[in-house]
N, C-alpha and C positions, 0 to 999 in steps of 0.2 A: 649373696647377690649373684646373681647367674651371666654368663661372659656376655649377651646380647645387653644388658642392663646398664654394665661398664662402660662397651663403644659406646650406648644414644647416650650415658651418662659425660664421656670424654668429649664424644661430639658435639654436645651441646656447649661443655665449658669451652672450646676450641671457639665453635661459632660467638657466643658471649663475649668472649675474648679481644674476635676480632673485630666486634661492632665496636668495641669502646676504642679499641687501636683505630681504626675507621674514623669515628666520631672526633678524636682526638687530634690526630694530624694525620691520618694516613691519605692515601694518595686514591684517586677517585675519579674513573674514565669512562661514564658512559657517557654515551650519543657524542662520542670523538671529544671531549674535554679531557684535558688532564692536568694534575696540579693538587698541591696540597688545598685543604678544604679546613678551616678550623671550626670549632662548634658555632662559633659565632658567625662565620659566612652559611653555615647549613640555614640556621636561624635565620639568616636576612633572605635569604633567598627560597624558601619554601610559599610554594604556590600552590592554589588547588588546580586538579589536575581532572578534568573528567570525560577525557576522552584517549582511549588507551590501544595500545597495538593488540592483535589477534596473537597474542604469545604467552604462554602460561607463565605464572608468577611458581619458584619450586617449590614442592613442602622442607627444603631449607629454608630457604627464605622467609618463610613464613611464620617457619618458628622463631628465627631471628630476630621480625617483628614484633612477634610476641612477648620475646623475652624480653623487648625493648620497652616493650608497654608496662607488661610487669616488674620491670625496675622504676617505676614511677612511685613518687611521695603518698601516702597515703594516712590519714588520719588515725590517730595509737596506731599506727601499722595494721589496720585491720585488711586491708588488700579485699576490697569487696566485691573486685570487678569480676565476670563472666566473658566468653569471648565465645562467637559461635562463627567460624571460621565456614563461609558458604563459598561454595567451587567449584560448584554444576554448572556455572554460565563464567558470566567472568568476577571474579575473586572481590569478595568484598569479605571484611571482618567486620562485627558485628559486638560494639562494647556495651554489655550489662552489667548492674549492678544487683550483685546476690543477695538481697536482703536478709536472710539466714548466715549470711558470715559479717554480720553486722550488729549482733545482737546488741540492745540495750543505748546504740546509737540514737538521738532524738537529731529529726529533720530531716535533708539531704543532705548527707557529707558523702553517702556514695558518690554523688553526681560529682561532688571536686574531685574525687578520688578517681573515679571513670574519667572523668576531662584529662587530669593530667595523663594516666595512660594510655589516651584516645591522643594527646599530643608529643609525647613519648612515641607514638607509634607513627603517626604522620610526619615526623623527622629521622626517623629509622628509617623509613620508604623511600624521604629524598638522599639522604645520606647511601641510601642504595643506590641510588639512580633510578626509582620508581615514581609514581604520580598517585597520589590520593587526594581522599577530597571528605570532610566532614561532612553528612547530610544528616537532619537533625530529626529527630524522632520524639522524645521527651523534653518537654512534659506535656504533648499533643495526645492526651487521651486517645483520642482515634486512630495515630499513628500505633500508638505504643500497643495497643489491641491488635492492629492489622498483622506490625510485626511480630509478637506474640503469638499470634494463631499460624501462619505460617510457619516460623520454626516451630512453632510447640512450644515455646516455654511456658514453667509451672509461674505460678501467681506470684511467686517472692523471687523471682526475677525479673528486670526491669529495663526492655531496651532501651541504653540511653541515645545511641548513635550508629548509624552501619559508616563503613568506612570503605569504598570501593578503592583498590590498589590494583594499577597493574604499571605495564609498562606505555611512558606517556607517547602520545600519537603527535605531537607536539610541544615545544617547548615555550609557554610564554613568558612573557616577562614578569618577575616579581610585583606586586604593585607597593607603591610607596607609603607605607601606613605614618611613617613620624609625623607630629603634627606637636611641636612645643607649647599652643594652646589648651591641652589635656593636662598640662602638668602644671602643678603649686606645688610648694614647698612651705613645709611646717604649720601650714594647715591651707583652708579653702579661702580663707581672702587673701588678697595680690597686696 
């Protein structure tokens, strides 16, 4: 392995390292906040975000998010997702699911498998201090064609979602999803 190989090798587990230290309790200042952050406030407070400053998002960062997508659960471990990282305008990731690293799967389990790393990834970005926002492509045949031909992808990939990130233009307020009417206990009648 040649010495260029070892730094992006060390640099990666450094950055990896420090999302989970991040993630976990570390300390967390953009747009003037500061204070510990636990997984479970990232969770509560993750919003979509779709209007972002004129500021590049770095290719750290980026892989960071990445890697945060790809540490997501994934059915026999088959890790089916694709990711086509666009950033000629402003920064969106783009989660597919490679149908050839799937073999012998019956159904969609990509798509669970894509979701969690597509949400993996949208609490990386806030956990950065960044702003994303799911926009939904599959399983809109005409969508998944449109985005398809633009990147190029080959037929046994599958965009599931592009995912625009940048840095938010705004901060709004979480909105409040609880609702104890969704939930039973030990089966569906009360």
């Amino acid at each position: 392995m040649n010495r260029t190989k070892i730094l992006f090798f060390c640099a990666g587990a450094v950055l990896a390292a420090l999302l989970v230290w991040w993630l976990s309790a570390g300390e967390r200042t953009p747009a003037g906040e500061s204070g510990k952050r636990s997984p479970l406030d990232v969770i509560m407070t993750r919003t979509s975000i779709r209007a972002y400053r004129d500021c590049p998002v770095g290719a750290d960062t980026v892989e960071l998010l990445l890697r945060a997508a790809m540490a997501a659960p994934s059915a026999v471990n088959r890790q089916p997702w694709a990711f086509v990282v666009v950033d000629d305008r402003d920064l969106a990731v783009v989660v597919c699911g490679d149908l050839s690293r799937n073999p012998g799967a019956s159904g969609d389990w990509w798509v669970m498998d894509a979701s969690a790393a597509s949400e993996n990834l949208l609490l990386a970005a806030h956990a950065l201090g960044l702003g994303a926002v799911w926009t939904g492509v599959y399983p809109r045949d005409e969508r998944v064609e449109a985005v398809r031909r633009v990147l190029g992808l080959p037929s046994d990939v599958v965009p599931l979602n592009p995912i625009p990130v940048g840095y938010p233009a705004d901060n709004p307020e979480p909105k409040q999803k609880w609702n104890p009417a969704n939930v039973r206990h030990n089966g569906w009648t009360e």
